[in-house]
RODO-2510 file (C-alpha; in nm, 4 decimals, decimal comma):
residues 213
     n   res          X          Y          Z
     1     x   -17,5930   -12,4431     0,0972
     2     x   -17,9010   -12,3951    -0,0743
     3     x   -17,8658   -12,1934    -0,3935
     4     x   -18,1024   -12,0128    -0,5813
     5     x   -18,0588   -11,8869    -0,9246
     6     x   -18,2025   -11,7614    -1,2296
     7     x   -18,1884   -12,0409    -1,5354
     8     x   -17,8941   -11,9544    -1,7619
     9     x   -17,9486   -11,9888    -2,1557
    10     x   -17,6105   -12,0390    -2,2263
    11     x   -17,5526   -12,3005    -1,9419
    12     x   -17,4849   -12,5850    -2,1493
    13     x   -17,1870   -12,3698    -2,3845
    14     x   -17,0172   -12,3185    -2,0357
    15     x   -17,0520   -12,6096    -1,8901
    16     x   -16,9107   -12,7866    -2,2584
    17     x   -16,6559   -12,5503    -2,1974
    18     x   -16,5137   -12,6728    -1,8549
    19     x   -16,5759   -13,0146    -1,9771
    20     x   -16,2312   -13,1330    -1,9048
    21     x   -16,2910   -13,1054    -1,4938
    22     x   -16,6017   -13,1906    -1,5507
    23     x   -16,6915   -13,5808    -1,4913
    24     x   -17,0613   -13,6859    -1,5770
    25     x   -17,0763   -14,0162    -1,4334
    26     x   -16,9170   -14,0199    -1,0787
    27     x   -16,9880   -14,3977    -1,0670
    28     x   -16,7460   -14,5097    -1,3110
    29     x   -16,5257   -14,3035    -1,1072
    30     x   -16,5663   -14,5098    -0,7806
    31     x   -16,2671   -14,6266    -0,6508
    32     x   -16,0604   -14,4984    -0,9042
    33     x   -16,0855   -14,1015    -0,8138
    34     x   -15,7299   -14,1085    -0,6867
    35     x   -15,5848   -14,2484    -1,0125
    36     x   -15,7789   -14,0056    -1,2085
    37     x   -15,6219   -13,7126    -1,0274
    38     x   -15,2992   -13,8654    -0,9583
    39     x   -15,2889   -13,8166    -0,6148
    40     x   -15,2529   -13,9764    -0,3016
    41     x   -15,4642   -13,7451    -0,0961
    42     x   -15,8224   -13,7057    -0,1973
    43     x   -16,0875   -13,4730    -0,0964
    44     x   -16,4656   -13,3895    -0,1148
    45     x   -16,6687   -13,0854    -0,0852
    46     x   -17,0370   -13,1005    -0,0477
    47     x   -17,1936   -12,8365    -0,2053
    48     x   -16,9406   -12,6041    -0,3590
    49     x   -17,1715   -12,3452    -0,4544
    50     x   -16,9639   -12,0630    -0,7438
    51     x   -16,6304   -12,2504    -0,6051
    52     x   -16,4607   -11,9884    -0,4133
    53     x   -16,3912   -12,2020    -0,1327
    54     x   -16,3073   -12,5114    -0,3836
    55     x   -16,0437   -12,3093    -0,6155
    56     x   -15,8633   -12,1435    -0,2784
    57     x   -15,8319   -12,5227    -0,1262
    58     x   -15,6802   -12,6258    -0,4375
    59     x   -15,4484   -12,3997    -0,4998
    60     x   -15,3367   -12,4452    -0,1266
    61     x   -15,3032   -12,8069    -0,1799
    62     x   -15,1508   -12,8502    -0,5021
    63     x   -15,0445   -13,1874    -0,4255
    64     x   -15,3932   -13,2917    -0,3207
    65     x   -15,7187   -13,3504    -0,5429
    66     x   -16,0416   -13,2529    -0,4315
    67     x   -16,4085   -13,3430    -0,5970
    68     x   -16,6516   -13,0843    -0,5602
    69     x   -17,0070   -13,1833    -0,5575
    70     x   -17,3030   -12,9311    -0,6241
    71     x   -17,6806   -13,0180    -0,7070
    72     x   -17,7230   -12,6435    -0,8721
    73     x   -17,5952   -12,6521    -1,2297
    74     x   -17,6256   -12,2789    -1,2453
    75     x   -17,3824   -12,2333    -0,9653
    76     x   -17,1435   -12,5090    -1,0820
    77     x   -17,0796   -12,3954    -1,3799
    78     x   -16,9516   -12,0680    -1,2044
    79     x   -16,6896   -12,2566    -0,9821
    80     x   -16,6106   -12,5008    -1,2707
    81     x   -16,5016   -12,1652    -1,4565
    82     x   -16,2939   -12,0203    -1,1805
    83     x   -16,0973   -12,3365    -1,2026
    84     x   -16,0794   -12,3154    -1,5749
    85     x   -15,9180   -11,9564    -1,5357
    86     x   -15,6651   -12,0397    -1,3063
    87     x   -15,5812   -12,3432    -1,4838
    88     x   -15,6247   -12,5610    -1,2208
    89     x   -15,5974   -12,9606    -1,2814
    90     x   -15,6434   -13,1317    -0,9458
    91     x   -15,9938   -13,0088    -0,9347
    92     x   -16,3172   -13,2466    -1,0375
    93     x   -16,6668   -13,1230    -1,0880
    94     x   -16,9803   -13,3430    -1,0376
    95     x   -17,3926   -13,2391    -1,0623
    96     x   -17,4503   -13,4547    -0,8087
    97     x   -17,6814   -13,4803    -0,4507
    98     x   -17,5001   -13,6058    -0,1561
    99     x   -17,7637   -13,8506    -0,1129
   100     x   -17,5881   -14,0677    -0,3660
   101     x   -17,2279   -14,0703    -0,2131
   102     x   -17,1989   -14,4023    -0,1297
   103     x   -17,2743   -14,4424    -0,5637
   104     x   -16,9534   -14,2264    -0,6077
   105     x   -16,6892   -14,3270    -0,3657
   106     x   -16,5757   -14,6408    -0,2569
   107     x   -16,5334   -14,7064     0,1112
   108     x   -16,1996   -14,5598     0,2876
   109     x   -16,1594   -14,3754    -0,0741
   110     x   -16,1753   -14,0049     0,0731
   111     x   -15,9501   -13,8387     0,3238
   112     x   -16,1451   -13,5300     0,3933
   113     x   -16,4689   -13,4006     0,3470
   114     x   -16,5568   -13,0339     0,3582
   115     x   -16,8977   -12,9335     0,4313
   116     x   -16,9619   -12,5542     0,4106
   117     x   -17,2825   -12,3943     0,5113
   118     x   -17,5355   -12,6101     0,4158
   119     x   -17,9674   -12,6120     0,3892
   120     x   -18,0393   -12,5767     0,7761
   121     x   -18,3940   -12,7601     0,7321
   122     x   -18,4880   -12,5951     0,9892
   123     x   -18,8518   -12,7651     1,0470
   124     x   -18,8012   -13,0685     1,3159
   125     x   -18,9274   -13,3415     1,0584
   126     x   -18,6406   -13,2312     0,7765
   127     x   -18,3756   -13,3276     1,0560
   128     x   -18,2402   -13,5784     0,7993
   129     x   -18,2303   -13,4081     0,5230
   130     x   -17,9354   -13,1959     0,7674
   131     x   -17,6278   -13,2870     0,6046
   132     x   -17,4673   -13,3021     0,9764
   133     x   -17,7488   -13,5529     1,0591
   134     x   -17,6361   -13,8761     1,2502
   135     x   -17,6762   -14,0626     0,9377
   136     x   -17,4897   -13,8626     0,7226
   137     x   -17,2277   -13,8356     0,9786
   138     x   -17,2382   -14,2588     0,9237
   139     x   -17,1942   -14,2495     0,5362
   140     x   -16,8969   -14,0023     0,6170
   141     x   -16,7209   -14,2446     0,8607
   142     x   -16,7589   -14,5158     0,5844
   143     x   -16,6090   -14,2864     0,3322
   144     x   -16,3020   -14,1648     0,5131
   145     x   -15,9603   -14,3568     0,5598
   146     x   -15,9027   -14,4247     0,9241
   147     x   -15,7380   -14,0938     0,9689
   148     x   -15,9967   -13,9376     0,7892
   149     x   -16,1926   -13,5914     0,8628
   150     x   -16,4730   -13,3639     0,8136
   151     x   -16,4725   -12,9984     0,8239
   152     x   -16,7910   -12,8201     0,8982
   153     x   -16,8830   -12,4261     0,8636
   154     x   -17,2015   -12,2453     0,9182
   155     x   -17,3732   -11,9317     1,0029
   156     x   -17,6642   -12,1026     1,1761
   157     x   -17,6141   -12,1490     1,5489
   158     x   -17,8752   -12,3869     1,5777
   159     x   -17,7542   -12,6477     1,3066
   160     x   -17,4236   -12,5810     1,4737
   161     x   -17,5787   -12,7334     1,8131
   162     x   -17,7337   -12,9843     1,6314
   163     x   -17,4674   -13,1280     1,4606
   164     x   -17,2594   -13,1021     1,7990
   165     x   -17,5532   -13,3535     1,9359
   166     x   -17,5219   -13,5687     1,6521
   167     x   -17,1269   -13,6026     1,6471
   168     x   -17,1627   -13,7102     2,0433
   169     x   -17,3216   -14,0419     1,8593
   170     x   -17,0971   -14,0795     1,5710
   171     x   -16,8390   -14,2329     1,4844
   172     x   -16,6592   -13,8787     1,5299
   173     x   -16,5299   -13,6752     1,8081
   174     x   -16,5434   -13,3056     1,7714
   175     x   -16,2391   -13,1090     1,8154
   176     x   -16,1253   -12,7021     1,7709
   177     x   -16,4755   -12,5832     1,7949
   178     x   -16,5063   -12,2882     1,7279
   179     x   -16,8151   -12,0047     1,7625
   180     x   -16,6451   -11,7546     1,6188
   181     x   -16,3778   -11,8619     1,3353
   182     x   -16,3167   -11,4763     1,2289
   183     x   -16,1853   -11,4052     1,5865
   184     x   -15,9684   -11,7450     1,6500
   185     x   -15,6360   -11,8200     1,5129
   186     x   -15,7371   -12,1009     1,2723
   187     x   -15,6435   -12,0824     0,9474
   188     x   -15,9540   -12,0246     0,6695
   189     x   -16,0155   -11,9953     0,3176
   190     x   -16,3926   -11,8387     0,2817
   191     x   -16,6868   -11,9384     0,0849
   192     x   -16,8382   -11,6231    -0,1133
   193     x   -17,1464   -11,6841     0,1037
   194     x   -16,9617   -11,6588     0,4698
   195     x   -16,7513   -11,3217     0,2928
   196     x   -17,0791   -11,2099     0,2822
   197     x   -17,2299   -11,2649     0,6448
   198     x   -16,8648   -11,1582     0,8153
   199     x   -16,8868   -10,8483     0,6708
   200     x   -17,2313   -10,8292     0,8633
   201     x   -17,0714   -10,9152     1,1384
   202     x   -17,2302   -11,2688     1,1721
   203     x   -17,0333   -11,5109     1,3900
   204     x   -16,9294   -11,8120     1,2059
   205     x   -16,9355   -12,2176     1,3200
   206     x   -16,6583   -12,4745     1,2884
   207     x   -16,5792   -12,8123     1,4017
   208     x   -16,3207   -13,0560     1,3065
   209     x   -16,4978   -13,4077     1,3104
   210     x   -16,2025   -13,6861     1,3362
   211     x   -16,2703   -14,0453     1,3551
   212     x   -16,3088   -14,2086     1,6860
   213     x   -16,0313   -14,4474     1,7596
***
C-alpha cells in the first residue's frame, strides 16, 4: 500500500520508544529470524501500513512470529506502537523496501507471506514494480519452505487479474479466490485501509498462492 503522510517531529522519540520490536539491520537477522522470535513458524508482511492487520495476526497466532516490513517510517511507527500497547513480543518491525528481501531472509526461512493492498502501478511500464509481478512471485517461492504460502488482498480489480496472470507462471497455484471476501465464509482480520473501502461497499480480492508441487 502506498502511504502518504505528513512528517512527524517527534518520529524519532516514538520510534526510540518501540525500540525493543524494532530491528535496524534485517541482515544480521538473516537466517536467524526464527531464533530471535523463538518460534518455529515465521511470517512476513509486506507493507504493514499503522499495523492493524499485523497486531490482529499476532495476537491470533501467539505461537507464531511475524516480521512486518514498511518503507513509510511515519506509518510504522504507528503499528510499532499498537504492538507496544498490547504488549505483544512475537512481533518484529523493519524500515525496509521489499526490493531487498532476498538481503533479509535466507532461502526456505519464511512460511507465509502476507501481502495486503499494495501500490497498483497502474501505468503498463511500472508492471514490475507490482508486488504480485512474476518476479516477485519468484523471490517469494525462494523465500517460503516447501509448504509455504502467500496471502494476497486488494481493492483493485485489475491488479487482482493481473496477479491471477502472473501466478498461472509461477511457481504458485492459486486457490480460494475470492472477489468478494466480505460476502464468503473465509475467515479475515482487516487492514484499516480495506475497513475503510467495505464500509463503501467496495468488493475486496483474495487469493491463496501455495507452492506448486
Amino acid at each position: 500500500m502506498s502511504v502518504r503522510m505528513r512528517k512527524k517531529k517527534n518520529l524519532g522519540p516514538r520510534l526510540e520508544a518501540c525500540a525493543s520490536l524494532m530491528i535496524s539491520d534485517p541482515a544480521s537477522l538473516k537466517g536467524q529470524w526464527r531464533s530471535l522470535l523463538k518460534t518455529e513458524q515465521l511470517s512476513l508482511e509486506i507493507g504493514c501500513g499503522k499495523g492493524k492487520f499485523t497486531c490482529g495476526t499476532a495476537e491470533a497466532n501467539p505461537e507464531a512470529g511475524i516480521i512486518a516490513l514498511e518503507r513509510v517510517p511515519e506509518a510504522i511507527v504507528m503499528a510499532a506502537e499498537k504492538s507496544c500497547a498490547a504488549g505483544l513480543s512475537n512481533v518484529r518491525y523493519v524500515i525496509g523496501d521489499a526490493a531487498n528481501l532476498t538481503d533479509f531472509f535466507e532461502e526456505g526461512e519464511l512460511d507465509r507471506i502476507y501481502v495486503n493492498f499494495c501500490d497498483p502501478w497502474p501505468k503498463k511500464k511500472q508492471a514490475k514494480r507490482r508486488l504480485v509481478h512474476g518476479d516477485f512471485l519468484k523471490v517469494y517461492a525462494s523465500l517460503l519452505s516447501p509448504e509455504g504460502e502467500v496471502f494476497f488482498k486488494t481493492d483493485n480489480r485489475p491488479l487482482f487479474d493481473f496477479a491471477l496472470e502472473e501466478i498461472a507462471s509461477s511457481p504458485f497455484e492459486a486457490q480460494n479466490v475470492s472477489y468478494d471476501l466480505a460476502s464468503s465464509s473465509m475467515a479475515n482480520i482487516t487492514t484499516e485501509y480495506e475497513e475503510k473501502f467495505m464500509s463503501l461497499g467496495t468488493p475486496i480480492n483474495r487469493v491463496e498462492m501455495r507452492k506448486r508441487k
